[in-house]
BALO-815242 format. One record per residue (C-alpha): residue in one letter; x, y, z. Coordinates in steps of 0.001 Angstrom, whole numbers, plus 500000, padded with zeros to 6 digits. Layout:
# BALO-815242
aXYZ/...
This chain:
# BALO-815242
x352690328378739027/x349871325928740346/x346964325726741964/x345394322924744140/x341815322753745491/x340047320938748046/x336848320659750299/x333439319500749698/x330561321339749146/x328825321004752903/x332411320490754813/x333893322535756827/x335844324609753928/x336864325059750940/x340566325722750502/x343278326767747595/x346940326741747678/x348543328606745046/x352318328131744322/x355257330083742305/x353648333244742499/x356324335817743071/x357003338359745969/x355635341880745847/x352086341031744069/x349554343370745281/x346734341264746627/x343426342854746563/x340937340891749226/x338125343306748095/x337923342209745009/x337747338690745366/x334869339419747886/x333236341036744878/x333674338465742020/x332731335651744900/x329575338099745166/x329287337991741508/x329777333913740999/x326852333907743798/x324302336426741792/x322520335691738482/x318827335396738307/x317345331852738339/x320327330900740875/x319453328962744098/x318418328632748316/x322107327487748452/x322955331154747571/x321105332790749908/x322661330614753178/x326664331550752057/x327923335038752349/x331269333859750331/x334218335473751752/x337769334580751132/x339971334331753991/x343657334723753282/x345679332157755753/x349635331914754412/x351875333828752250/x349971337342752124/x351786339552754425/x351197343519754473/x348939342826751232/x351441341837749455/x352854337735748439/x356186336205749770/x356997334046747242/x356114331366749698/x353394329209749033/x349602331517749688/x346407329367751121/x343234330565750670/x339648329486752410/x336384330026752046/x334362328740755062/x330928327200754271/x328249328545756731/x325818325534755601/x327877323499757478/x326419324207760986/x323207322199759045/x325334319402758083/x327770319122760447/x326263315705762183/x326356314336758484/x329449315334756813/x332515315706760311/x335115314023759903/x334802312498763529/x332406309278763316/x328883310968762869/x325837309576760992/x326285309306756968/x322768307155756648/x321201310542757531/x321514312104754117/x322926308897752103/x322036309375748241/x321189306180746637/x318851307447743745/x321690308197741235/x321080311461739283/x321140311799735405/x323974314309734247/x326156313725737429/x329230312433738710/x326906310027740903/x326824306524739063/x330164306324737347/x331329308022740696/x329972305428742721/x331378302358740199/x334968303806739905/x335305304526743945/x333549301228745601/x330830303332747232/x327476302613748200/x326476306477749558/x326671309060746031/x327326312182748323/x330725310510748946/x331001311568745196/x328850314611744534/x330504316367747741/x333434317215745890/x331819317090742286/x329553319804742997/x330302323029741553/x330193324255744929/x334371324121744874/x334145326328742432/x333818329228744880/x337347329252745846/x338572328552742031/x337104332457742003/x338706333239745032/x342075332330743464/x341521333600740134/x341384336917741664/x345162336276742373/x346158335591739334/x344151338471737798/x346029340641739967/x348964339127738745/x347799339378734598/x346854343615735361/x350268344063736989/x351549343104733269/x348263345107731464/x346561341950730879/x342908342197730874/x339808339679731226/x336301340748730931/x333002338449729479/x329549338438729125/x326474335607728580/x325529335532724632/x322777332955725465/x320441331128727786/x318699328105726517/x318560329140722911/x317423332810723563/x320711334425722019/x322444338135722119/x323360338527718046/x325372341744719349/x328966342566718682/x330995344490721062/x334423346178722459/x336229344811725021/x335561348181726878/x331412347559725943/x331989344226727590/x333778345102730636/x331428348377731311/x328354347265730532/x327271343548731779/x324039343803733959/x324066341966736930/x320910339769736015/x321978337389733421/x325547338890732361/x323864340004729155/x324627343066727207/x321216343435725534/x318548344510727483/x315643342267725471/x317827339030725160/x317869339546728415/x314172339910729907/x313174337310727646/x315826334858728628/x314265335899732150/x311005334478731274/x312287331527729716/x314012330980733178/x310555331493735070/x309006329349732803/x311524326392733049/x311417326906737154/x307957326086736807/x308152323223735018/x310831321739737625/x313379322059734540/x316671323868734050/x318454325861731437/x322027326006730247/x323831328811728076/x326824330391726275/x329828332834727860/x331989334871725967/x335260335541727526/x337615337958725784/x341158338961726557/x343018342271726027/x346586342926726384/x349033339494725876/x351493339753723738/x352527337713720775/x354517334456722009/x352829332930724892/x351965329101724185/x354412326457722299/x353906324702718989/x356210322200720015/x354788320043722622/x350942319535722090/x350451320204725240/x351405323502725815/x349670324570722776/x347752327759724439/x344433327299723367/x344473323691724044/x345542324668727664/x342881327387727920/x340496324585726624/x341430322167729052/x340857324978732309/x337148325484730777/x336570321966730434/x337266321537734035/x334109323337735212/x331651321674736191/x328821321581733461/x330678322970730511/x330479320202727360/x332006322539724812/x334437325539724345/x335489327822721349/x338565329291720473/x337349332497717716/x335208331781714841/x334968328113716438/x332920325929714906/x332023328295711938/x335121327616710865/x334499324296709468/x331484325598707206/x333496328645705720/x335991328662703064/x339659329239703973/x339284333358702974/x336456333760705017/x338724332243708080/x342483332872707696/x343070336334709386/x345536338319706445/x349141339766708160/x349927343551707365/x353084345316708598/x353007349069709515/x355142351274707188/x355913354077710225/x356308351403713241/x357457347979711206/x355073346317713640/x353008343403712164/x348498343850712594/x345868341951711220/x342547343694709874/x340344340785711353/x340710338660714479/x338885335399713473/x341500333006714827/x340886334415718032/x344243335700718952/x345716332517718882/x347583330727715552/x349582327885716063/x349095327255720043/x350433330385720600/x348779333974721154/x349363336350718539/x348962339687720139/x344919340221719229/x342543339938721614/x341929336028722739/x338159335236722124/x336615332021723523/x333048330872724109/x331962328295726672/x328484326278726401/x327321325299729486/x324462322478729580/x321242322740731484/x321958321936735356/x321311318275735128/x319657318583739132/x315822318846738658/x313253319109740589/x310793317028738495/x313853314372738745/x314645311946735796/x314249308449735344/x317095306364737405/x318121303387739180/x318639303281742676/x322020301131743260/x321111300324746465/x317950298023744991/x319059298384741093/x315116299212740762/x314119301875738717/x313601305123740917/x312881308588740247/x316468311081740528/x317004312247744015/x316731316435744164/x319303317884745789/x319008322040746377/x319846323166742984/x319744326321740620/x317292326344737345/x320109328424735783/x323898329370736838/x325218330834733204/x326248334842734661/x328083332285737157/x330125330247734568/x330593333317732978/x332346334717736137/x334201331205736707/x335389330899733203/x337027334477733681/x338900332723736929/x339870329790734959/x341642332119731853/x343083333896734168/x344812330751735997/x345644329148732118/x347017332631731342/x349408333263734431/x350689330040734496/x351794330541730876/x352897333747731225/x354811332842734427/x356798329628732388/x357835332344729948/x359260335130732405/x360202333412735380/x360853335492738097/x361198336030742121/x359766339200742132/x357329341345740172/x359682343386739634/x361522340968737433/x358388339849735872/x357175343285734505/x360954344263733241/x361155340804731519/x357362341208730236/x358026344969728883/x361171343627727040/x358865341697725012/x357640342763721226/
């Protein structure tokens, strides 16, 4: 299974092509509307939000709701680019209209510019920005759809924004029922205060960052390999959180407590049930994952995401056109996106997940996949 992305954040589109999934998956259009709906709420978010209605548009291997087995394209068309259309066609058109020359602090712009011999940084942020991100969403929904049709579950919440944190510890059913719609947050005064932190930084022209919990229910033991580094689960699942845009750090479990803890207060102890002979563990502090591979608890992972590095009181720079010293350029930008991570992190998982779970099973058909998956211990 594998997904490819492309299109730039005021293009035409943004597109995804999904491959290996197998015939007879149930897609469900409605809810990818929603989470795109979700990944575009979140208080402190931006004008950019208000301008896109996200939508995903299904345009090849979906037929009678249902996959193919062929490859399936999805798109998401950006409105905002009636506004930008004389800047970024394709045709010849004018790109000194908009041209970005006042690199910005935090961004793909400078080393962007360097590494592809460009003298205009949109040619860079265009596709940097976490604009593409929107149809990552899109297909996660897929391969959600896929995970349920097994009994996997994803749900998540925001445990902090900018240093205001939610101490709280909670089911996987708390989690999935209960997230407000605001922040993400499960507590109700973590939450109005890390409001007002929000207002206060939007006043100030600054920008916050935060921390996402993601938390899966339902894999079995088995899924991730020992024997090849790289397909060491939680180093894949690490990898697909890393690749969103603004995250600088992810935990698998206890994380970094880990290293100040002594090896009791870590290693989760093994029990086996007298009446079932099935193996359990009393604590889950690994994470559900020992040895690269999941272990049948629930996964646990936590994703900091650093303050949006677009500000409107912009940073000290250099212009490259001049190499004079020049205030950041300020691009239309959010003060704070974290209940968004939150809801692209979930789409990432659940792209690490079914692409793991799909190397295991194999599989033309769902069919074969949910026989092959309920063989499993």
């Amino acid at each position: 299974m594998k997904l490819t992305t492309a299109g730039e954040s005021h293009g035409k589109a943004l597109v995804a092509i999904i491959e290996g999934l197998p015939a007879h998956l149930k897609i469900d259009k409605a809810r990818a509307d929603e989470e795109l709906k979700l990944r575009q709420s979140g208080f402190g978010r931006g004008a950019r939000q208000k301008i896109e209605t996200d939508k995903v548009e299904i345009l090849a291997g979906v037929r009678n709701g249902e996959t193919l087995g062929s490859p399936v394209a999805l798109c998401i068309y950006n409105r905002d680019y009636e506004n930008w259309k004389t800047i970024m066609s394709d045709e010849p058109c004018d790109v000194s209209a908009r041209t970005l020359t006042k690199v910005r602090p935090g961004h793909a712009d400078l080393s962007g510019v360097l590494k592809y011999a460009q003298t205009d940084a949109r040619n860079i942020l265009e596709r940097a920005s976490a604009r593409e991100t929107a149809v990552r969403v899109a297909a996660g929904s897929v391969f959600r759809s896929y995970l349920s049709a097994l009994g996997i579950e994803i749900a998540g919440y925001v445990r902090e924004v900018c240093g205001i944190k939610d101490e709280g510890r909670y089911t996987f059913d708390e989690i999935k029922g209960s997230r407000s719609r605001s922040l993400g947050m499960l507590n109700e005064k973590s939450e109005k205060a890390a409001e007002e932190k929000i207002s206060a930084l939007k006043a100030e022209g600054d920008t916050a960052g935060g921390v996402a919990e993601i938390r899966v229910r339902g894999l079995k033991s088995g899924f991730g390999s020992p024997m090849t580094y790289s397909d060491k689960l939680d180093a894949r699942l690490a990898r697909g959180l890393m690749s969103i845009q603004a995250v600088k750090g992810v935990e698998v479990g206890m994380g970094f407590g880990a290293a100040s803890a002594s090896g009791q207060e870590v290693h989760d102890e093994i029990f086996c049930d007298e009446k079932t002979r099935t193996f359990y563990r009393k604590t889950n502090r690994a994470g559900g994952i020992e040895g690269g591979m999941s272990n049948g608890e629930e996964i646990v992972l936590r994703v900091a995401m650093k303050p949006i590095p677009t500000l409107m009181k912009g940073l000290q720079t250099v212009d490259v056109s001049t190499k004079k010293s020049a205030v950041a350029a300020s691009e239309r930008s959010d003060v704070c996106a974290i209940f968004a991570l939150e809801i692209i992190a979930e789409a990432a998982v659940a792209e690490v997940l079914a692409e793991t779970v799909a190397e295991r099973l194999g599989g033309d058909t769902m069919e074969e996949v949910k026989e092959r998956y309920s063989r499993l211990p």
